[in-house]
ROTOR-918796 format. One record per atom (N, C-alpha, C): residue number from 1; residue in three letters; atom name; x, y, z. Coordinates in nm, 2 decimals, m for minus. Atoms other than C-alpha are relative to their C-alpha. Last residue first. Example, Ala and Ser with C-alpha at 12.3 -4.5 7.8 and 13.67 -1.06 7.14 Angstrom:
2
<atom i="2" aa="SER" at="N" xx="m0.09" yy="m0.11" zz="0.00"/>
<atom i="2" aa="SER" at="CA" xx="1.37" yy="m0.11" zz="0.71"/>
<atom i="2" aa="SER" at="C" xx="m0.08" yy="0.11" zz="0.08"/>
<atom i="1" aa="ALA" at="N" xx="0.09" yy="m0.12" zz="0.00"/>
<atom i="1" aa="ALA" at="CA" xx="1.23" yy="m0.45" zz="0.78"/>
<atom i="1" aa="ALA" at="C" xx="0.09" yy="0.12" zz="0.00"/>
! end
This chain:
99
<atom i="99" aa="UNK" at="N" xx="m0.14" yy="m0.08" zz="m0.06"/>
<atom i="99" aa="UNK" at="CA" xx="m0.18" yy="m0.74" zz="m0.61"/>
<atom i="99" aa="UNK" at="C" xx="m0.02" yy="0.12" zz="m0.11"/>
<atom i="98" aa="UNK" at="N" xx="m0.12" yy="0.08" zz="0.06"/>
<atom i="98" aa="UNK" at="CA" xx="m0.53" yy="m0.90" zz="m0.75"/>
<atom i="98" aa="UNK" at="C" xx="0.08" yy="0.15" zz="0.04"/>
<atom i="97" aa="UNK" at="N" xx="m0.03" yy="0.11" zz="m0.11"/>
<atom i="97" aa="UNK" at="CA" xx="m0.90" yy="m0.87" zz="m0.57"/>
<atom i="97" aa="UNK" at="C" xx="0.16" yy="m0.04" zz="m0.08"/>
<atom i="96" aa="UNK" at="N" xx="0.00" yy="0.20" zz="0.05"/>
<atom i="96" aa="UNK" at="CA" xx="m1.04" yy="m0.56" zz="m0.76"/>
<atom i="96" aa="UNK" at="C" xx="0.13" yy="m0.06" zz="0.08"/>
<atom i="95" aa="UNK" at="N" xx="m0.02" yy="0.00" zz="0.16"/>
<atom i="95" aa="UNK" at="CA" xx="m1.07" yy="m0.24" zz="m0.55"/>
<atom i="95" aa="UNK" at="C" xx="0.05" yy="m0.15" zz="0.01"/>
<atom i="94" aa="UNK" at="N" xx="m0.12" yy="0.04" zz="0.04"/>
<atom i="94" aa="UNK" at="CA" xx="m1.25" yy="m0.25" zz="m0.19"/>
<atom i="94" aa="UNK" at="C" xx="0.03" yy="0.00" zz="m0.16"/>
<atom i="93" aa="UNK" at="N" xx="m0.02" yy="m0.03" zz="0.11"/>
<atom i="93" aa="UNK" at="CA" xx="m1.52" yy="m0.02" zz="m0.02"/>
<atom i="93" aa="UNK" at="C" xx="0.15" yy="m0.07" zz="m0.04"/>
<atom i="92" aa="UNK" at="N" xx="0.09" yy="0.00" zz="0.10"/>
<atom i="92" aa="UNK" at="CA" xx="m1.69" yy="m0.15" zz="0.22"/>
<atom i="92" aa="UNK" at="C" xx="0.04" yy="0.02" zz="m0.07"/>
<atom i="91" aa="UNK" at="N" xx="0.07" yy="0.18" zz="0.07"/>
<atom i="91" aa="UNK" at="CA" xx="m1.41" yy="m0.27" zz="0.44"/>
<atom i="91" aa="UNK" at="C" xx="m0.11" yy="0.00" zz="m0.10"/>
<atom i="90" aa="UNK" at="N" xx="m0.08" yy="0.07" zz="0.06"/>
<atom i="90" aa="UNK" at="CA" xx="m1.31" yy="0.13" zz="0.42"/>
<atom i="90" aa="UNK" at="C" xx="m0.01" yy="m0.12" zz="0.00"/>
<atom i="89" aa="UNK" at="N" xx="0.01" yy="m0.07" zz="0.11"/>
<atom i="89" aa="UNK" at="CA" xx="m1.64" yy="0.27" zz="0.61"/>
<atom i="89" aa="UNK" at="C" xx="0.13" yy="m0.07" zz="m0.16"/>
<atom i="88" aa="UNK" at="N" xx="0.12" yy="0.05" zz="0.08"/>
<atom i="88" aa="UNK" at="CA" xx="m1.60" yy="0.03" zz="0.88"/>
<atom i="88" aa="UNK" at="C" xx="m0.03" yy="0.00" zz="m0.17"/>
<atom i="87" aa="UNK" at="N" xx="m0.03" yy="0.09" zz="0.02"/>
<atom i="87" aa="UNK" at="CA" xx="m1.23" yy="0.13" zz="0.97"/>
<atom i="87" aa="UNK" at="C" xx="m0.15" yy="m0.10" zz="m0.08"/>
<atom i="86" aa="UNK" at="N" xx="m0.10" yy="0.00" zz="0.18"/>
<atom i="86" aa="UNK" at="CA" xx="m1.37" yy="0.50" zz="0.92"/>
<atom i="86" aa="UNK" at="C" xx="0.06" yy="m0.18" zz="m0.05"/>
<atom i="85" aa="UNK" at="N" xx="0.06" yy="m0.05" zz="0.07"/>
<atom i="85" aa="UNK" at="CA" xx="m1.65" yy="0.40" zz="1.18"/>
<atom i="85" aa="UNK" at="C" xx="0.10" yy="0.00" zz="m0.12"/>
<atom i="84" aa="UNK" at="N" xx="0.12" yy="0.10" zz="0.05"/>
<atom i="84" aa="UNK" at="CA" xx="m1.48" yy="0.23" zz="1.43"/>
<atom i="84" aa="UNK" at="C" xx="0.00" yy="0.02" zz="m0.15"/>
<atom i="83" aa="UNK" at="N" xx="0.13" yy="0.02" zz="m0.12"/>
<atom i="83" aa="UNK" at="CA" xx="m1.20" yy="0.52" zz="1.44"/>
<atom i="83" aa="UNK" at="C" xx="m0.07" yy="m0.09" zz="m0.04"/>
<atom i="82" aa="UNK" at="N" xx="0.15" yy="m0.01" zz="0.05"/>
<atom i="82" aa="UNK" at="CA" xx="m0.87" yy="0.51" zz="1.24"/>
<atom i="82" aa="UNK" at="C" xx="m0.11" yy="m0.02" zz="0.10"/>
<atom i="81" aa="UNK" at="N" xx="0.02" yy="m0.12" zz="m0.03"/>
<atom i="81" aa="UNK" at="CA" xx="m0.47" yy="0.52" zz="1.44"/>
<atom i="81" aa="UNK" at="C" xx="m0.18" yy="0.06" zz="m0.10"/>
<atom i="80" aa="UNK" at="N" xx="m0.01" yy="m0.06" zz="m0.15"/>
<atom i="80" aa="UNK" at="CA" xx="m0.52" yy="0.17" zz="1.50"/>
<atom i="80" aa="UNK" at="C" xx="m0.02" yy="0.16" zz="0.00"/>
<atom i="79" aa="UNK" at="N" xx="0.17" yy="0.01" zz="m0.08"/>
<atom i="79" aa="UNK" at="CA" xx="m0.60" yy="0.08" zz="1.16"/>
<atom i="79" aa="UNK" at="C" xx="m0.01" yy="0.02" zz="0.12"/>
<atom i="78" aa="UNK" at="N" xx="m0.01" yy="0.06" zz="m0.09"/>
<atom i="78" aa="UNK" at="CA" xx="m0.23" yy="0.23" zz="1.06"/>
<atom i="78" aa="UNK" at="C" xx="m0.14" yy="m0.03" zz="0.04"/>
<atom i="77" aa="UNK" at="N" xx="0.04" yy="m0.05" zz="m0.11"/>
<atom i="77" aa="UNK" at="CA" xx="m0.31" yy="0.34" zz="0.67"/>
<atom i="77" aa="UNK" at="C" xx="0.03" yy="m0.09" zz="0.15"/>
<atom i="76" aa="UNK" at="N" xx="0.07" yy="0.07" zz="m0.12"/>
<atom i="76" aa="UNK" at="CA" xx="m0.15" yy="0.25" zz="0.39"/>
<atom i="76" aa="UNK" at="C" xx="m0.01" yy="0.06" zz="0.13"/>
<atom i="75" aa="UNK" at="N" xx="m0.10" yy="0.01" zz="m0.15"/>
<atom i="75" aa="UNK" at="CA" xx="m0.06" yy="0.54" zz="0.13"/>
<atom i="75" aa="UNK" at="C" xx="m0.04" yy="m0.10" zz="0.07"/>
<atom i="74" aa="UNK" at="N" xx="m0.01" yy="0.07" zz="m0.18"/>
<atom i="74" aa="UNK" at="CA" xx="m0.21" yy="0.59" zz="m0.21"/>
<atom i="74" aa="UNK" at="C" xx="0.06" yy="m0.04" zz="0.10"/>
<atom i="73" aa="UNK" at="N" xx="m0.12" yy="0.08" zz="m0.09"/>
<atom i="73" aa="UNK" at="CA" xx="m0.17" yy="0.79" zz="m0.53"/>
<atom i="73" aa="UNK" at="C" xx="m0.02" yy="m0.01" zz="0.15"/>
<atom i="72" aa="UNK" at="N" xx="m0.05" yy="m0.11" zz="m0.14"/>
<atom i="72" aa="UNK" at="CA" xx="m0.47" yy="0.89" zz="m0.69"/>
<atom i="72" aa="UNK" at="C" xx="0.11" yy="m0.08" zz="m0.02"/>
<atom i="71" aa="UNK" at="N" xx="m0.12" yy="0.04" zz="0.03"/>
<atom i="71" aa="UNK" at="CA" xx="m0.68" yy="0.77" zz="m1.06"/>
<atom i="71" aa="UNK" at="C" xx="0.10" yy="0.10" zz="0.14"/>
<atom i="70" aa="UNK" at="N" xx="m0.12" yy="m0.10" zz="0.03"/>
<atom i="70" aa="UNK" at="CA" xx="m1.05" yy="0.87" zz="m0.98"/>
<atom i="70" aa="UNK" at="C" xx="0.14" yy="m0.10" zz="0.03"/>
<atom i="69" aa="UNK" at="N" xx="m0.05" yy="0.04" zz="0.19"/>
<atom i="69" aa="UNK" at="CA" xx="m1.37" yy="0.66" zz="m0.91"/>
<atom i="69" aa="UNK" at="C" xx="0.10" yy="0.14" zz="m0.08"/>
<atom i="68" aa="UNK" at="N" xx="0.02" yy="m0.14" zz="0.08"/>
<atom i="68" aa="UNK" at="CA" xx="m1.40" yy="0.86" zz="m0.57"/>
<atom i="68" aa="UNK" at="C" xx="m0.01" yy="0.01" zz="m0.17"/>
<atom i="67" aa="UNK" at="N" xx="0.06" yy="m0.07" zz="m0.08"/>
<atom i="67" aa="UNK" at="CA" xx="m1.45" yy="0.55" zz="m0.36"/>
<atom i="67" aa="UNK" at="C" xx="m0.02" yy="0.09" zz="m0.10"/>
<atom i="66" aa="UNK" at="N" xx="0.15" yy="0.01" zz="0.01"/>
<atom i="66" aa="UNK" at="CA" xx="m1.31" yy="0.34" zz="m0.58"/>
<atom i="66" aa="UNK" at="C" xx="m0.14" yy="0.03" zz="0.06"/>
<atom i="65" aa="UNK" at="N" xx="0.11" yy="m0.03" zz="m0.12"/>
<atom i="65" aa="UNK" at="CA" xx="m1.00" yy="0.49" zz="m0.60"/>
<atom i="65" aa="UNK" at="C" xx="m0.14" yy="m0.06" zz="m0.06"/>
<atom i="64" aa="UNK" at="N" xx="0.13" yy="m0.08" zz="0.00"/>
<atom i="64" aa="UNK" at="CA" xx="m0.78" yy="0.38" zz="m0.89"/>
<atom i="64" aa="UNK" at="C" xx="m0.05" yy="m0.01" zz="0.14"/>
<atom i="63" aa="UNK" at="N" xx="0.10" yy="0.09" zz="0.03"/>
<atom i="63" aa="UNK" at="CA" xx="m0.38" yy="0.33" zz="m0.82"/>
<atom i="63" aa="UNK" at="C" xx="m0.13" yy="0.09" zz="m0.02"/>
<atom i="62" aa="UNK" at="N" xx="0.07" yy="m0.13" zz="0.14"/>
<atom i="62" aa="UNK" at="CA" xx="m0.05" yy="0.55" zz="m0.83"/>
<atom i="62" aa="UNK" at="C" xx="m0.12" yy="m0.12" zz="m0.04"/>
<atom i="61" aa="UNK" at="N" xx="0.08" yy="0.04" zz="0.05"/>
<atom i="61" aa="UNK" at="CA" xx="0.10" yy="0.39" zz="m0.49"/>
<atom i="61" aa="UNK" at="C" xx="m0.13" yy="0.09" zz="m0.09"/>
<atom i="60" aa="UNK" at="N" xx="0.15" yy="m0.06" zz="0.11"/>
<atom i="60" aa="UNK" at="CA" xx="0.32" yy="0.52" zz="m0.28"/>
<atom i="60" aa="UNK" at="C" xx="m0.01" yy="m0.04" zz="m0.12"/>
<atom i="59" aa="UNK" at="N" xx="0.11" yy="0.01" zz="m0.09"/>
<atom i="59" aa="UNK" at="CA" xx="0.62" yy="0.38" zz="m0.03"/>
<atom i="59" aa="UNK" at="C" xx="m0.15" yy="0.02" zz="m0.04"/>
<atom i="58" aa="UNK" at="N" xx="m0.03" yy="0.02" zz="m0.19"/>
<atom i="58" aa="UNK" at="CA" xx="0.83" yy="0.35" zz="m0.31"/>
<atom i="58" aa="UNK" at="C" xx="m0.08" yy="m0.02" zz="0.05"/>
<atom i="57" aa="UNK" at="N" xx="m0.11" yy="m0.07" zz="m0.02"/>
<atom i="57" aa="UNK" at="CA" xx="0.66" yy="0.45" zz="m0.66"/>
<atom i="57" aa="UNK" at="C" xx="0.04" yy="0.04" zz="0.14"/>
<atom i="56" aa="UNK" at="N" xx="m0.05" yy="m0.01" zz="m0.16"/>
<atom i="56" aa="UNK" at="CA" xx="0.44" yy="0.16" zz="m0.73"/>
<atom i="56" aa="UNK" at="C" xx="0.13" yy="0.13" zz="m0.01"/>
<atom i="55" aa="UNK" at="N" xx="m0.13" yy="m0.03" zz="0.06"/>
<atom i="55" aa="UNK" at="CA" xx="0.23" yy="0.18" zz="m1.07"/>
<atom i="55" aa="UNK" at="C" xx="0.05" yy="0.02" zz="0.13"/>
<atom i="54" aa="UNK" at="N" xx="m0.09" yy="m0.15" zz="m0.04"/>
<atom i="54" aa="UNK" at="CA" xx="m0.08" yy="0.00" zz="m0.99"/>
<atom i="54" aa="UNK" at="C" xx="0.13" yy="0.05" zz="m0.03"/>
<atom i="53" aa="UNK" at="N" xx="0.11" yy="m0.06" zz="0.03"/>
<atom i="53" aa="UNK" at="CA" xx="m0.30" yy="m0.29" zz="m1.11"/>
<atom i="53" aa="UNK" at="C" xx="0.03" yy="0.14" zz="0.04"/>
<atom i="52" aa="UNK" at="N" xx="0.10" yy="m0.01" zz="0.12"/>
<atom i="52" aa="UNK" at="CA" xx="m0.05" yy="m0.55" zz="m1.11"/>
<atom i="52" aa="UNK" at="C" xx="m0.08" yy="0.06" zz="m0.06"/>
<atom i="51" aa="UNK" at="N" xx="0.15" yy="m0.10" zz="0.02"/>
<atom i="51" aa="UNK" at="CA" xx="0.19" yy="m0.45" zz="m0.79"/>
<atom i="51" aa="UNK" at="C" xx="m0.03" yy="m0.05" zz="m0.19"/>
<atom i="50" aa="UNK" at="N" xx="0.12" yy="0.04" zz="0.06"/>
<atom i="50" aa="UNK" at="CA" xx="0.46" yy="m0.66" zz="m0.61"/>
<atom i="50" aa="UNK" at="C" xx="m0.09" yy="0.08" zz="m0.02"/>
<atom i="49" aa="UNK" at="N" xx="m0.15" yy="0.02" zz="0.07"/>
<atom i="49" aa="UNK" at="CA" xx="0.79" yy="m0.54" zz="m0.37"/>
<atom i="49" aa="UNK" at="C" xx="m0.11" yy="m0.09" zz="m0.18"/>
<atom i="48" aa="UNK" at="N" xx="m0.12" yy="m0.06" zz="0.01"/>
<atom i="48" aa="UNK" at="CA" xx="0.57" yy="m0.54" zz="m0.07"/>
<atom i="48" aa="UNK" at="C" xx="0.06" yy="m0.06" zz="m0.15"/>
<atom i="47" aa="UNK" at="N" xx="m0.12" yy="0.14" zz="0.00"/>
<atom i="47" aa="UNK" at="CA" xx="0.26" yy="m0.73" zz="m0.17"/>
<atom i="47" aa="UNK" at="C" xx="0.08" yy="0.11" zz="m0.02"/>
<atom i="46" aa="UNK" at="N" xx="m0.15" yy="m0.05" zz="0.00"/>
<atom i="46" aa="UNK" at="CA" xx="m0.05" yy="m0.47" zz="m0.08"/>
<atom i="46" aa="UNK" at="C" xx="0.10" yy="m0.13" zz="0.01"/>
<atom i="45" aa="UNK" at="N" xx="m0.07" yy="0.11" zz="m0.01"/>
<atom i="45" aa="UNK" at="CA" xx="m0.44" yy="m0.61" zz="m0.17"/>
<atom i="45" aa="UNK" at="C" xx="0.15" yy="0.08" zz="0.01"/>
<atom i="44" aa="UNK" at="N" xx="m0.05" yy="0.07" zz="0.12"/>
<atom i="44" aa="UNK" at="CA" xx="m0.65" yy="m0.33" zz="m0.12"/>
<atom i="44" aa="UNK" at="C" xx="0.11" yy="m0.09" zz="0.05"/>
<atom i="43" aa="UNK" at="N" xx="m0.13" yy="0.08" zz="m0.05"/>
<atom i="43" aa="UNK" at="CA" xx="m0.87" yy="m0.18" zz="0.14"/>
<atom i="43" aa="UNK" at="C" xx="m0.01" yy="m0.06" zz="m0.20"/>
<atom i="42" aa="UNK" at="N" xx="0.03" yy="0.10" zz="0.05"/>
<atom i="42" aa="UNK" at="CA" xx="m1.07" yy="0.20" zz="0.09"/>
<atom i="42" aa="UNK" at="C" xx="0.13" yy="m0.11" zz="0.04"/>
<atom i="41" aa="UNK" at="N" xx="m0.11" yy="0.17" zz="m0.04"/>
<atom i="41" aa="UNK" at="CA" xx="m0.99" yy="0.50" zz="0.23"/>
<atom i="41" aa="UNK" at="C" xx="m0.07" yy="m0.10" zz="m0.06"/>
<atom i="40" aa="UNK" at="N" xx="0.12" yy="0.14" zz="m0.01"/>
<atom i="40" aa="UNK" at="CA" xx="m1.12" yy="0.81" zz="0.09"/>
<atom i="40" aa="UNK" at="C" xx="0.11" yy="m0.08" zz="0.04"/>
<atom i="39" aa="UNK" at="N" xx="0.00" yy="0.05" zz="m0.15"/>
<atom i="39" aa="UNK" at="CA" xx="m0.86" yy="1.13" zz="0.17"/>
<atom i="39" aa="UNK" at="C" xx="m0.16" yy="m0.10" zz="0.02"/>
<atom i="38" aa="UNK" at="N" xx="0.17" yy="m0.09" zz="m0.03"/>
<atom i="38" aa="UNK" at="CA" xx="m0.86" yy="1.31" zz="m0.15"/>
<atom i="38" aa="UNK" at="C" xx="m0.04" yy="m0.04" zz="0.09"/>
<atom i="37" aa="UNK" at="N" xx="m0.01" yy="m0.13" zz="0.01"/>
<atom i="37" aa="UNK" at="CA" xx="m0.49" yy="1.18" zz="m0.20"/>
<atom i="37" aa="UNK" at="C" xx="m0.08" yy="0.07" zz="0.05"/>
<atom i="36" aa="UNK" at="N" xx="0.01" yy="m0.06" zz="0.13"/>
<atom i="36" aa="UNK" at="CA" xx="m0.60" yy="0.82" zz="m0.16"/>
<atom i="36" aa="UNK" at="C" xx="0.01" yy="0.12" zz="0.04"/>
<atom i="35" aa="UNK" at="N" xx="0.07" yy="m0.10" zz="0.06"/>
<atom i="35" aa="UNK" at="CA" xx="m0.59" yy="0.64" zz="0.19"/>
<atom i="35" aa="UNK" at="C" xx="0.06" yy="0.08" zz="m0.14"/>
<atom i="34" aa="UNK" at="N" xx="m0.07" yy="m0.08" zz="0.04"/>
<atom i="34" aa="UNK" at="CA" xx="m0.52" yy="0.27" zz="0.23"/>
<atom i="34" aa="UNK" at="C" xx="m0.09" yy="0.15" zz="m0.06"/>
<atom i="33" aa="UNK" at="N" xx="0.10" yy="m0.11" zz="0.02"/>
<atom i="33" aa="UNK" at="CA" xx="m0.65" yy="0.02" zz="0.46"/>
<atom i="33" aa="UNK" at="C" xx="0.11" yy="0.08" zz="m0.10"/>
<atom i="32" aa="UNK" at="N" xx="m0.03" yy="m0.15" zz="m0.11"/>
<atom i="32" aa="UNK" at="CA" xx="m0.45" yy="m0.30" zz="0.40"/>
<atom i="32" aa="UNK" at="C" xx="m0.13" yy="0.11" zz="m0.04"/>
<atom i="31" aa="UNK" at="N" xx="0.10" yy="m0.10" zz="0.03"/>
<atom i="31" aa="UNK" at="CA" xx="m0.57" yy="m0.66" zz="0.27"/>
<atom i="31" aa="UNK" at="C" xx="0.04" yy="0.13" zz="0.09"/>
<atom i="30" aa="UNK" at="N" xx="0.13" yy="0.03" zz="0.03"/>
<atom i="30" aa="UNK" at="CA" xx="m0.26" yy="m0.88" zz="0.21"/>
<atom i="30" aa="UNK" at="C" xx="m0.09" yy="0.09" zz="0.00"/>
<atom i="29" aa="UNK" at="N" xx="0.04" yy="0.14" zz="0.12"/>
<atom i="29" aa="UNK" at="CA" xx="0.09" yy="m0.77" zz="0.30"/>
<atom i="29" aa="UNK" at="C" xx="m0.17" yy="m0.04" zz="0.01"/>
<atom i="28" aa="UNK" at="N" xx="m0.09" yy="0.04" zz="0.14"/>
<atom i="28" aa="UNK" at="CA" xx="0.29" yy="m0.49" zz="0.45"/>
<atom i="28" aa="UNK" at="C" xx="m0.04" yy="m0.12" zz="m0.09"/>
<atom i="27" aa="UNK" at="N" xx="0.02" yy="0.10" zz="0.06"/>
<atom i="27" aa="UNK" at="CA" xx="0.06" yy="m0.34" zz="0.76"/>
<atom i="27" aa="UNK" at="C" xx="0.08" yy="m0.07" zz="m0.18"/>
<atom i="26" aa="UNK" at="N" xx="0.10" yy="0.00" zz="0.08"/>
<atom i="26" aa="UNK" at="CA" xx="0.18" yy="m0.07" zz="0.93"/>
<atom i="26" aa="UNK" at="C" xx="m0.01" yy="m0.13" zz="m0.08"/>
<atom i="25" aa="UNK" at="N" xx="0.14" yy="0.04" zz="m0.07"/>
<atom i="25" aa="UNK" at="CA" xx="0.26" yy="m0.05" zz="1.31"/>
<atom i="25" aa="UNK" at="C" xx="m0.06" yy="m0.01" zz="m0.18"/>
<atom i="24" aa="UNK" at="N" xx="0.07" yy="m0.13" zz="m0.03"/>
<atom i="24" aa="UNK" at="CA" xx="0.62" yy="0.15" zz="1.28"/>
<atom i="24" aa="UNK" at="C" xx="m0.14" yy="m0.05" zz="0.03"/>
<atom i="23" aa="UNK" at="N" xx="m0.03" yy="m0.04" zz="m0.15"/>
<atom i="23" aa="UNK" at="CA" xx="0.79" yy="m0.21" zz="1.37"/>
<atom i="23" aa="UNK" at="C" xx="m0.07" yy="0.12" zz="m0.03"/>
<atom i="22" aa="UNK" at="N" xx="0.05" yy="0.10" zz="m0.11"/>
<atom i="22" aa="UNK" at="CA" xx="0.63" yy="m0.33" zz="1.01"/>
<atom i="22" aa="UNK" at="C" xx="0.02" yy="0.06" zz="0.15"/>
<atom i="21" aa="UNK" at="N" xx="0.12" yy="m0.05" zz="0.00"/>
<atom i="21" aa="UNK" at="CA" xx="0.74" yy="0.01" zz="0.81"/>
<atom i="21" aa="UNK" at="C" xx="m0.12" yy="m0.14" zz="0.11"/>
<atom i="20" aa="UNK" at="N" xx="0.03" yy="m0.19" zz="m0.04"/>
<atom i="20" aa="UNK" at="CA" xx="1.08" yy="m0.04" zz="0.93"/>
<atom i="20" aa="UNK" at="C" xx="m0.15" yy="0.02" zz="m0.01"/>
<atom i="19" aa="UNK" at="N" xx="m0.01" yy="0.02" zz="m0.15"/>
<atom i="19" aa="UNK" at="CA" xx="1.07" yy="m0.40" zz="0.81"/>
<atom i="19" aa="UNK" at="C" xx="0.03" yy="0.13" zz="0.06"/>
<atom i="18" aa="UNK" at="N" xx="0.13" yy="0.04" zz="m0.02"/>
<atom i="18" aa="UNK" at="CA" xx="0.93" yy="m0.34" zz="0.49"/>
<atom i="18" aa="UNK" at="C" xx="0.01" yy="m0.06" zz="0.14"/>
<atom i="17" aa="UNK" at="N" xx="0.08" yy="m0.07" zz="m0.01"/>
<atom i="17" aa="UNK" at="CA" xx="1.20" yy="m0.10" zz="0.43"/>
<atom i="17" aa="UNK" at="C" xx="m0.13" yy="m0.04" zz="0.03"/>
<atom i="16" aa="UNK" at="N" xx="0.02" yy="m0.10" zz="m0.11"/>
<atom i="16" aa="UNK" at="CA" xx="1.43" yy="m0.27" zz="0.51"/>
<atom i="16" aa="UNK" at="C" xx="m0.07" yy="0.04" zz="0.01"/>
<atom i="15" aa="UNK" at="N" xx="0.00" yy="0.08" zz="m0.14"/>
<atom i="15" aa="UNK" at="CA" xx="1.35" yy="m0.56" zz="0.28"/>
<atom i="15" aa="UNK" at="C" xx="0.00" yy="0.04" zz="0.11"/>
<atom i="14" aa="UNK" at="N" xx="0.16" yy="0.01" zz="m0.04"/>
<atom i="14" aa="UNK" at="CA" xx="1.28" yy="m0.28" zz="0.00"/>
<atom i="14" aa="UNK" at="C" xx="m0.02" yy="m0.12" zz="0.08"/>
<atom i="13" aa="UNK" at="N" xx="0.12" yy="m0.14" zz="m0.02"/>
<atom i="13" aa="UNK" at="CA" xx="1.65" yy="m0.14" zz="0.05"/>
<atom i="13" aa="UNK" at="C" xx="m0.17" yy="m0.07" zz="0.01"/>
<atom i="12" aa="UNK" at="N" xx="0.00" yy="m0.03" zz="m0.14"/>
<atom i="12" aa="UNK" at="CA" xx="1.81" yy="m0.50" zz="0.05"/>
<atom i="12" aa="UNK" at="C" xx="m0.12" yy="0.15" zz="0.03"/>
<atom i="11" aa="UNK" at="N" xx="0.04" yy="0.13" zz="m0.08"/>
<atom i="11" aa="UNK" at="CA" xx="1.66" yy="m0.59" zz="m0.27"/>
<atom i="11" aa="UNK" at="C" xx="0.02" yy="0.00" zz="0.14"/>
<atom i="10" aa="UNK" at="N" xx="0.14" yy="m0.01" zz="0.01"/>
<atom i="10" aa="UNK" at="CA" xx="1.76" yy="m0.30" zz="m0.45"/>
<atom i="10" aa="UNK" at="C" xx="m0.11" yy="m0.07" zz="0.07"/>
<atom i="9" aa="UNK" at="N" xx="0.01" yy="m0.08" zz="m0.06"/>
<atom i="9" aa="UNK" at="CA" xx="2.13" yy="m0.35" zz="m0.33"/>
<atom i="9" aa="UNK" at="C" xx="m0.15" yy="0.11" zz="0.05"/>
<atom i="8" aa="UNK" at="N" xx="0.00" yy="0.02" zz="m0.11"/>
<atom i="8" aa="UNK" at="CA" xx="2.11" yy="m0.68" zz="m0.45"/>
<atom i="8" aa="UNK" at="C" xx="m0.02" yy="0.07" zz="0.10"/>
<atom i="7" aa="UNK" at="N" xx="0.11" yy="0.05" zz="0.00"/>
<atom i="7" aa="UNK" at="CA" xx="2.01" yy="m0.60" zz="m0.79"/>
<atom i="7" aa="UNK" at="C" xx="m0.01" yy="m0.02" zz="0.20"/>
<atom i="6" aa="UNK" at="N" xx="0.11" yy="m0.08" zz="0.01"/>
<atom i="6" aa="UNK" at="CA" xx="2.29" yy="m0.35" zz="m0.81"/>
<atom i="6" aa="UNK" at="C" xx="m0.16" yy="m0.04" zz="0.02"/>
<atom i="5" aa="UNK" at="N" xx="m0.01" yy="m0.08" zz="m0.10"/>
<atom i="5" aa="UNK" at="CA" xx="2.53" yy="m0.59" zz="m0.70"/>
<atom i="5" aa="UNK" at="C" xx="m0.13" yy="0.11" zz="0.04"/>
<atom i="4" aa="UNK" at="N" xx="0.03" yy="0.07" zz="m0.13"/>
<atom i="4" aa="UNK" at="CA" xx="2.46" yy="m0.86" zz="m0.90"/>
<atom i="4" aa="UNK" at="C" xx="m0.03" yy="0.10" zz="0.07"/>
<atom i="3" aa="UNK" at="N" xx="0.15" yy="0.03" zz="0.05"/>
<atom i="3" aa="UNK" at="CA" xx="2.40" yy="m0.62" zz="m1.23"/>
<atom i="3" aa="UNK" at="C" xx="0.02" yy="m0.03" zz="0.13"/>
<atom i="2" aa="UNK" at="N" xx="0.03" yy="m0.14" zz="m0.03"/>
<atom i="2" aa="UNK" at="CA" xx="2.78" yy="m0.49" zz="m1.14"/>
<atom i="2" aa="UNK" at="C" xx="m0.16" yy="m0.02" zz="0.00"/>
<atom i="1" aa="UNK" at="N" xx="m0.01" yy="m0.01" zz="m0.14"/>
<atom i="1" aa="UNK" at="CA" xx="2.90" yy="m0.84" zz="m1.14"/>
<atom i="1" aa="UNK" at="C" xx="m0.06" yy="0.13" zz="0.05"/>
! end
């Protein structure tokens, strides 16, 4: 009963949390912009609650940069708050095509 619970309680947290981070303006699924420590953006595939090619710790993400070919932790970006240009700059640069 204590597994239930505790699964459940894990489960609510990152359903909140992907609904909080939706009403803030950010993107929670498919191709997002995301910036890297060293502040390249690039887009990657984001599945709340899903990662194959990254180590997820909460809201951040311990993935490679293919911009900087370096190992960072990443953040999504609001494409609203980016200019033309940076939103340009990031569609060119994407890491491989799996969650």
């Amino acid at each position: 009963m204590a597994k239930k619970r505790a699964f459940a309680a894990i489960a609510g947290v990152y359903a909140l949390g992907t609904v909080v981070a939706r009403r803030r303006g950010y993107p929670m699924g498919g191709r997002v912009i995301v910036r890297c420590r060293e502040g390249h953006l690039f887009t990657t595939i984001w599945v709340p609650g899903a990662s194959a090619k990254s180590l997820r710790l909460g809201w951040w993400r311990f993935q490679r940069c293919p911009v900087g070919e370096h190992w960072s932790i990443v953040t999504p970006v609001k494409a609203s708050s980016l200019t033309e240009d940076e939103r340009r700059t990031a569609g060119e640069h994407r890491d491989i095509a799996i969650p």
